[in-house]
C-alpha positions as CSV (number, residue, x, y, z in Angstrom):
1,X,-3.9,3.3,-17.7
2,X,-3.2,2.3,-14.3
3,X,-0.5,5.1,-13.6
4,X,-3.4,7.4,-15.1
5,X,-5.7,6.1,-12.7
6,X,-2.8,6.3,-9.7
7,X,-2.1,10.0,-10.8
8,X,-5.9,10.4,-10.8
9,X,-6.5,9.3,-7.5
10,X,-4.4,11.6,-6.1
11,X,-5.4,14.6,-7.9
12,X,-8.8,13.8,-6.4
13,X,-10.3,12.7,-9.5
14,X,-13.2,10.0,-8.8
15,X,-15.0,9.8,-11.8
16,X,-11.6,9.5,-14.2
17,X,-9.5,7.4,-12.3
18,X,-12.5,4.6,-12.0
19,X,-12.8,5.0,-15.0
20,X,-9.2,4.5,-16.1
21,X,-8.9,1.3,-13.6
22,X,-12.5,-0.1,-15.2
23,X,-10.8,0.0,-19.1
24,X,-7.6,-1.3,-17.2
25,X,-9.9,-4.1,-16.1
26,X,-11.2,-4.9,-19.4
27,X,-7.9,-5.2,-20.9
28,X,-6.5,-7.5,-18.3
29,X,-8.1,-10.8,-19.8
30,X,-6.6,-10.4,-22.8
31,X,-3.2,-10.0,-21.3
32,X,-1.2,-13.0,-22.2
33,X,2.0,-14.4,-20.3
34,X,4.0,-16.8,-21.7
35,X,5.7,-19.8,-19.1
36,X,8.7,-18.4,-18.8
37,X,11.9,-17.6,-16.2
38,X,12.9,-14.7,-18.2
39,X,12.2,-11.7,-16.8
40,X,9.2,-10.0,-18.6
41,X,7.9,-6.4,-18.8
42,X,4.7,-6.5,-17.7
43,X,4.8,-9.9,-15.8
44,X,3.3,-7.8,-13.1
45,X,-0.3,-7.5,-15.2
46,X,-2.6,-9.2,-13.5
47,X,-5.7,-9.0,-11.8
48,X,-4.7,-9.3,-8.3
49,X,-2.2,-6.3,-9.1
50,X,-4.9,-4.1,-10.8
51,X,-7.5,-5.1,-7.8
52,X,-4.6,-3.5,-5.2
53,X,-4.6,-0.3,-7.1
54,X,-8.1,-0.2,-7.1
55,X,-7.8,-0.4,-3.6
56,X,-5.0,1.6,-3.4
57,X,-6.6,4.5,-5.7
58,X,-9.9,3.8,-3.1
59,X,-8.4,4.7,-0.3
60,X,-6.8,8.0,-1.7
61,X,-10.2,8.7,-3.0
62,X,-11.6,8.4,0.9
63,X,-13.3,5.5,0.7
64,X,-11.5,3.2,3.0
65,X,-14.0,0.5,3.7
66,X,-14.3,-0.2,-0.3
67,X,-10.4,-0.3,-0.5
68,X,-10.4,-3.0,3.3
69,X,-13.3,-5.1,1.1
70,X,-10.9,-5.4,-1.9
71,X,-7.8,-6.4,0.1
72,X,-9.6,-9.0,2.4
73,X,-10.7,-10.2,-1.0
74,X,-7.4,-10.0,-2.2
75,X,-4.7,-11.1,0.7
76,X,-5.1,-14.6,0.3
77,X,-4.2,-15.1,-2.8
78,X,-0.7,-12.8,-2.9
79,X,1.1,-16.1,-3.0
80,X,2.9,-15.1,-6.1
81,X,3.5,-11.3,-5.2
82,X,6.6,-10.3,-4.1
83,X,7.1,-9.2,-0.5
84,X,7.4,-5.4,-0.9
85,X,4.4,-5.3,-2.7
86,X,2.2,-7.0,0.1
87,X,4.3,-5.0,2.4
88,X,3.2,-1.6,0.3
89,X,-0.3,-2.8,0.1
90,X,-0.3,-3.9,3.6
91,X,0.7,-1.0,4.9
92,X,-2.3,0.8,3.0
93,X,-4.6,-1.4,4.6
94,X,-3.4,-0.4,7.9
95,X,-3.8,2.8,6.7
96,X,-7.6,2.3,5.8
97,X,-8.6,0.8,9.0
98,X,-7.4,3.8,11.4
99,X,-9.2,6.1,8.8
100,X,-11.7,3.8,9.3
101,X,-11.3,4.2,13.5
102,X,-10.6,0.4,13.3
103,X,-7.1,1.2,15.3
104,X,-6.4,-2.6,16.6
105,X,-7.1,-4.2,12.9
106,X,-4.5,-1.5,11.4
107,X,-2.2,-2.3,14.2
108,X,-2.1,-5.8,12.9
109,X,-2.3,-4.8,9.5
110,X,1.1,-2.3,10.3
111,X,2.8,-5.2,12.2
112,X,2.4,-7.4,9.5
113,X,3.1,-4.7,7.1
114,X,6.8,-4.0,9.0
115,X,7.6,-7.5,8.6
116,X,7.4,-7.4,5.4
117,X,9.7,-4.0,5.3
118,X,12.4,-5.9,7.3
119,X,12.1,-9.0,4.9
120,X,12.1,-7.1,1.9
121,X,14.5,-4.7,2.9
122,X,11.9,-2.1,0.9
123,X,11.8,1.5,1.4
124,X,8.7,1.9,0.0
125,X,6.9,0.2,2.5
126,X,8.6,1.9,5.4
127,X,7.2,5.0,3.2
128,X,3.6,4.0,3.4
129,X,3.4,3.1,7.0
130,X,5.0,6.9,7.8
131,X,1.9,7.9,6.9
132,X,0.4,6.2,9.4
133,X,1.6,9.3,11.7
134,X,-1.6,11.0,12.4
135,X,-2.5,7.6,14.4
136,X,0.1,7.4,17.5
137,X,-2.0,4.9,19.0
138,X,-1.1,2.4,16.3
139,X,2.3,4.7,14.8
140,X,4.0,3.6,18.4
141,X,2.8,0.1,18.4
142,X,5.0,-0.7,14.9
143,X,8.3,-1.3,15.1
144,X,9.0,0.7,11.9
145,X,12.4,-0.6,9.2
146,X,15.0,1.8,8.3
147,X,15.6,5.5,9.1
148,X,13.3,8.1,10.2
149,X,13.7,11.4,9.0
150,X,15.8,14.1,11.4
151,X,13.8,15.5,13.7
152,X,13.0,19.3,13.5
153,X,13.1,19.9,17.3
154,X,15.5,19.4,19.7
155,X,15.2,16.8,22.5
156,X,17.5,17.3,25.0
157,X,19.2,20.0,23.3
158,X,20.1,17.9,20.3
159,X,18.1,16.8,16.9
160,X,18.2,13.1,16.8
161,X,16.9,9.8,15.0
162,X,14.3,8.2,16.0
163,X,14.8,4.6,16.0
């Protein structure tokens, strides 16, 4: 359900993907994980991860300030997430608040968010702060991880990195 929802989301489908994540969220209490070390499919079912698709699926659906509400709710207790996740979801915030025209609380939000790139080493979080692009006021402030894609003009007569 919550890759429905996800899928959803991005096919700009309100009504159906809150109502994927809202039978998501009536499932998740009966979710049961056993104390273990062994790896588990599913460990990842919990609240706190449904409430950041929520978010995530939110923000997609052009409601920023809903999907900032849920992660403020939500940041403080990522304790027991790993790092590229609250790196992802971090970055999404940023995200949210310079839709919002909040552009020094998604600064922080980005900083934050490429900290946790560098520590988790994750692509997927230098991914979602790329698309915080269409802010340069808070793109150039980040000290984005990894690669940037070639560019497709030539500076100086040659197509370079940017670092």
């Amino acid at each position: 359900m919550q890759q429905e929802a996800r899928g959803l989301a991005l096919a700009q489908d309100e009504t159906a993907c809150l109502d994927r994540l809202e039978q998501a969220t009536l499932l998740i209490d009966r979710v049961v994980h056993p104390a273990t070390d062994e790896y588990r499919v599913g460990y990842w079912t919990d609240i706190e991860h449904l409430e950041a698709l929520r978010a995530s699926c939110l923000l997609d659906l052009g409601r920023p300030q809903e999907a900032i509400d849920i992660y403020h709710h939500l940041r403080p207790r990522w304790g027991h997430t790993c790092s590229w996740f609250q790196g992802v979801h971090t970055a999404k915030l940023a995200r949210a608040y310079a839709t919002n025209g909040d552009l020094d609380e998604a600064t922080t939000a980005g900083v934050d968010a490429a900290a946790l790139a560098r520590v988790s080493g994750s692509p997927h979080v230098v991914r979602e702060l790329r698309a915080l692009a269409p802010w340069p006021a808070v793109n150039m402030r980040i000290a984005h991880t990894g690669p940037e894609p070639a560019s497709t003009t030539p500076r100086d007569g040659h197509f370079r990195h940017h670092a």
